[in-house]
C-alpha positions in Angstrom: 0.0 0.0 0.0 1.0 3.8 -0.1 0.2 5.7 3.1 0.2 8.9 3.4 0.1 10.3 7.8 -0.6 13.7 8.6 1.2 14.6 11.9 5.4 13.4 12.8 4.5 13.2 16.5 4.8 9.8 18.1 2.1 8.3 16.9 3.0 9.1 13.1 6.1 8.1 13.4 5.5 4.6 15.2 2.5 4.3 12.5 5.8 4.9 9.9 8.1 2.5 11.0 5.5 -0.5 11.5 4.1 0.2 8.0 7.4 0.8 6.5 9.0 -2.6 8.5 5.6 -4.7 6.6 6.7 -3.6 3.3 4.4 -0.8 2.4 5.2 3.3 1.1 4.9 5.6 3.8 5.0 9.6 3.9 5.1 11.3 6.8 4.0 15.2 6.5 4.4 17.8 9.1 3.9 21.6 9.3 6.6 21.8 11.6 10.3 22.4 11.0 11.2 19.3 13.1 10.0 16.0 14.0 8.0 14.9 17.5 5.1 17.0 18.5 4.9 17.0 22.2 8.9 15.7 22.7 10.1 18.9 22.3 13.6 19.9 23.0 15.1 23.1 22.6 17.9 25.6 22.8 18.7 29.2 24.6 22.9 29.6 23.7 24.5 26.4 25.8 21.2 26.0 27.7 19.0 22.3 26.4 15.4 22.4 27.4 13.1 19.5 27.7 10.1 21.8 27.0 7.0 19.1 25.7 6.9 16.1 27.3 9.4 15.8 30.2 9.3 11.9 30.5 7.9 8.4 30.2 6.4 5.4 31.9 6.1 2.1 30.9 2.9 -0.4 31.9 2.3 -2.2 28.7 4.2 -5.1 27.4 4.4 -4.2 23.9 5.6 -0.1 24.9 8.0 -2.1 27.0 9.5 -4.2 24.0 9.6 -1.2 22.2 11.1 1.0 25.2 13.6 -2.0 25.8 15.4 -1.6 21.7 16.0 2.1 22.9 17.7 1.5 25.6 19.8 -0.8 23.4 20.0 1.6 21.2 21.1 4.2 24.0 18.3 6.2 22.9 16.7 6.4 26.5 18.2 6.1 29.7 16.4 5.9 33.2 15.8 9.4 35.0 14.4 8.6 38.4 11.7 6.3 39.8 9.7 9.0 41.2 9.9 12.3 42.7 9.9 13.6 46.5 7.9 10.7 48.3 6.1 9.7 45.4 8.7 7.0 44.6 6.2 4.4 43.0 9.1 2.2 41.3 8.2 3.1 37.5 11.3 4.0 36.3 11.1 7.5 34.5 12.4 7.5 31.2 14.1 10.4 28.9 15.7 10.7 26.0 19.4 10.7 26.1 19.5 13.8 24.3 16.2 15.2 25.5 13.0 14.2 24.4 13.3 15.4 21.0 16.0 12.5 20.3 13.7 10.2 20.6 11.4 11.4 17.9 14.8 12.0 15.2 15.3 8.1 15.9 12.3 6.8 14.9 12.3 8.7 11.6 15.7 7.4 10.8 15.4 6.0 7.4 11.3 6.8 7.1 10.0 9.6 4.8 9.2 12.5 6.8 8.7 15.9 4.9 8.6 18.8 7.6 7.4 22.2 6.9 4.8 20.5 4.8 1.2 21.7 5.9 -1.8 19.7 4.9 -4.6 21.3 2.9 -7.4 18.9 2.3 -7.4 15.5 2.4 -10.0 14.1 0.1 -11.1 11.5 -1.9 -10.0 10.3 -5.0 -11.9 9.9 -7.6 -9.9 6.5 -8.3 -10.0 5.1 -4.9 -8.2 6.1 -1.9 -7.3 9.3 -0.8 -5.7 12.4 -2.1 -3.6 14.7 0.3 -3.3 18.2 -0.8 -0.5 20.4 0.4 -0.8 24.4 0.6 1.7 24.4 -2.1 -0.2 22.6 -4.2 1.5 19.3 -4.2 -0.3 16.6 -4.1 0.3 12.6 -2.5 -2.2 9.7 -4.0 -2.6 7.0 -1.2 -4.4 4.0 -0.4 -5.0 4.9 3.2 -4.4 7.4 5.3 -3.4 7.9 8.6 -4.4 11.4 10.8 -2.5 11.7 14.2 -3.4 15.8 14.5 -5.1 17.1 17.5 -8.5 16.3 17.1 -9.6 19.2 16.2 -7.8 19.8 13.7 -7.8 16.0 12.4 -11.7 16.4 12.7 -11.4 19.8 10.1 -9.8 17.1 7.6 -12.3 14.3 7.8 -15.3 16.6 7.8 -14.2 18.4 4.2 -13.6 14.7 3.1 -16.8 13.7 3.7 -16.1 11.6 6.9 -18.2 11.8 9.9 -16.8 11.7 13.3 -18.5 10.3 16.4 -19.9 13.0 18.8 -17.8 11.9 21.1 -14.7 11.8 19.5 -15.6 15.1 17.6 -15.9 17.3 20.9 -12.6 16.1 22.5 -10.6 19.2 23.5 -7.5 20.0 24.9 -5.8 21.4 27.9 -3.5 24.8 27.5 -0.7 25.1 28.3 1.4 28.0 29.5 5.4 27.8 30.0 8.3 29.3 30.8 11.9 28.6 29.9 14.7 29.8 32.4 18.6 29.7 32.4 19.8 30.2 35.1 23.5 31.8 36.5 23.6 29.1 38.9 22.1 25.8 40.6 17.9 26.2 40.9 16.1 25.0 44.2 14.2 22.1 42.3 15.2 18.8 44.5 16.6 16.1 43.4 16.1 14.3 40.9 15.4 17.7 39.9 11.6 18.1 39.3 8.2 18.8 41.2 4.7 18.1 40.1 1.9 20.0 40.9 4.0 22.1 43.5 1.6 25.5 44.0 -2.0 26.3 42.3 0.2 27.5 39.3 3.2 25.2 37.6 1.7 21.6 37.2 5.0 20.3 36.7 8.9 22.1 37.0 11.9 20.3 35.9 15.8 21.1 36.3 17.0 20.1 32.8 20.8 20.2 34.3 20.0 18.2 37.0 18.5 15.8 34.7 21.4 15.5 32.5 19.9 16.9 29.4 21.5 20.8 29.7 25.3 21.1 30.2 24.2 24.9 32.0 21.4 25.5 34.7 18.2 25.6 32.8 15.2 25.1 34.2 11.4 24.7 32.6 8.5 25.2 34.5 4.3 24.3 33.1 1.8 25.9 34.3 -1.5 23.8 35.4 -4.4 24.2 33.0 -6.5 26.3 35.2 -3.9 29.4 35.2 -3.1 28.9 31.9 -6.9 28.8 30.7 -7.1 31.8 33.3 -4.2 34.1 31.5 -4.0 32.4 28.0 -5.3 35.8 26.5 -3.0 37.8 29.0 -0.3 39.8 27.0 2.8 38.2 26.1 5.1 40.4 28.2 2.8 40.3 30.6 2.0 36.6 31.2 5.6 35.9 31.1 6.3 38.6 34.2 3.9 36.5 35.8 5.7 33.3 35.1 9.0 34.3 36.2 7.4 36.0 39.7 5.5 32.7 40.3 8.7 30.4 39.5 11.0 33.0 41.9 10.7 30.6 44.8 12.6 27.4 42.8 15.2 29.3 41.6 17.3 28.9 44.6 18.4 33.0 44.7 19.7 32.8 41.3 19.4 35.4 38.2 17.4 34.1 35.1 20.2 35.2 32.5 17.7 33.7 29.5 14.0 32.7 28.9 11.1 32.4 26.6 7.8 31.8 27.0 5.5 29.2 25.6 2.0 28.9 24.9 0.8 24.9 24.1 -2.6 25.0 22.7 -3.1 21.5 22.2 -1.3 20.2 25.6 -3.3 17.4 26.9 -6.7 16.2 26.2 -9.4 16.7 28.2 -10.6 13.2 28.3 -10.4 10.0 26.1 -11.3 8.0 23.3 -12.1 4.6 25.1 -10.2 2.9 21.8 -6.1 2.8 20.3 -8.0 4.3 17.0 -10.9 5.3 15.3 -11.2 4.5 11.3 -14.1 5.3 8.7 -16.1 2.3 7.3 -14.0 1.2 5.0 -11.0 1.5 8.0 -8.9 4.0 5.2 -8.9 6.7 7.3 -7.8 6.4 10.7 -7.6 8.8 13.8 -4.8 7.7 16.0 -2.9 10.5 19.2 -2.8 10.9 22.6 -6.3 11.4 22.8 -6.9 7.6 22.3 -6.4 5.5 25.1 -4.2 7.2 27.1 -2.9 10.8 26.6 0.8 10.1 27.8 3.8 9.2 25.5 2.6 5.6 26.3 -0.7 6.0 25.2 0.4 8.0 22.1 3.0 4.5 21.3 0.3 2.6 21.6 -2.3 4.2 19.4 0.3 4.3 16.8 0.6 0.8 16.4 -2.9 0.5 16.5 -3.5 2.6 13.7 -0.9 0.6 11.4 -2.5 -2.6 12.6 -5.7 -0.6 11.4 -4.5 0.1 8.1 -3.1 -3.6 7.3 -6.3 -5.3 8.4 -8.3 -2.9 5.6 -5.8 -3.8 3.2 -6.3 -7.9 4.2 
């Protein structure tokens, strides 16, 4: 088959490689610059930042087969098994080289065409699908595979003539507000070097340095849906001055030398889709993310190899 996948986040790119491994043409499009969605990593002069997802769990066999060849591969290491008293035993996973790493490596040898955005996708008048690009370029497939936001995967399907459930339909998202700091010296985040859901504003803060991603004190901090919904139409500058006053405390008496700040519209969903996938009638089109199953990096894995199971049964 030829399949064409909107979206080189994890679940695109684990779609990729399954499809690509059975023998079949994949291409990956993205309207990004660079490959992984949520496992972002980024730069501020020496300081790395961690500033999507910050790390991983494990709990299903198949992610853990999967997780097991990177670590072979030293493409993940272990972080931590918890932080403060919440040490549960689930080893925390990270890229080696930030998230972001882990995204690169699964599109090593796969067909991914960043800065690509998607048009339409419609049908063909042939049979299958045609993906239209805002260039005007065009890619003929047999299937394909959509692992947007679901709002904007919904805008696709509904132009092609494909009807959504109500209930997948209506899944939003979580915002996300952030804040990336370097710092002239060591932060106050503990060791390992994060906190979750510290204060009522930063859902999660992590101390890239300390976890071996940044060479230089760097530190990113989230703030929790609530106060992000609350000041998402708050002026840039603005926002930001709040950010940095509300992270003073877990910075340890140190200067912020750098930053940038970071609004995530499509952080986390709001709630699920009970199933890996969803796929029209004719299972040619199929809907795969973090909002099926599960909306961690995890859940994400294991929607993408449901959606190239997906696409293989059809094709049977």
């Amino acid at each position: 088959m030829n399949v064409v996948i909107v979206g080189a986040g994890l679940s695109g790119l684990i779609a990729a490689r399954e499809l690509r491994s059975a023998g079949h043409s994949v291409v990956v499009l993205d309207k990004g610059r660079g490959v992984g969605g949520r496992l972002a990593t980024r730069r501020i002069g020496e300081a790395v930042f961690d500033h999507g997802a910050q790390f991983f769990t494990v709990r299903d066999p198949r992610f853990q087969r999967i997780v097991d060849e990177w670590l072979d591969r030293d493409v993940v290491r272990v972080w931590c098994h918890g932080f403060g008293s919440e040490q549960d035993g689930y080893p925390r996973y990270v890229g080696r080289h930030g998230m972001t790493s882990i995204a690169k490596h699964l599109a090593t040898d796969i067909d991914v065409r960043t800065s690509s955005l998607v048009f339409s996708v419609l049908p063909a008048p042939e049979g299958g699908w045609v993906t239209t690009l805002d260039t005007g370029d065009t890619h003929h497939s047999d299937a394909v595979i959509l692992t947007a936001p679901i709002p904007q995967s919904f805008g696709f399907a509904f132009t092609a003539g494909v009807e959504f459930p109500e209930e997948l339909r209506t899944i939003d998202y979580e915002r996300t507000l952030g804040l990336l700091a370097v710092l002239d010296g060591s932060s106050a985040v503990p060791a390992p070097g994060a906190l979750q859901n510290p204060d009522d504003v930063f859902s999660f803060i992590g101390d890239n340095h300390a976890k071996g991603v940044s060479p230089v004190p760097a530190v990113t901090f989230h703030a929790n849906p609530a106060w992000s919904a609350a000041h998402w139409d708050t002026p840039h500058d603005e926002a930001k001055a709040l950010l940095i006053a509300a992270a003073s405390p877990y910075l340890g008496g140190t200067r912020i030398t750098a930053s940038d700040f970071k609004r995530w519209r499509f952080a986390t969903p709001q709630r699920n889709w009970p199933e890996r996938h969803w796929a029209n009638v004719a299972g040619t089109m199929v809907v795969a993310g973090d909002a099926f199953a599960g909306p961690r990096v995890e859940g994400a894995v294991l929607s993408g190899l449901s959606a190239a199971d997906a696409v293989q049964s059809a094709n049977d």
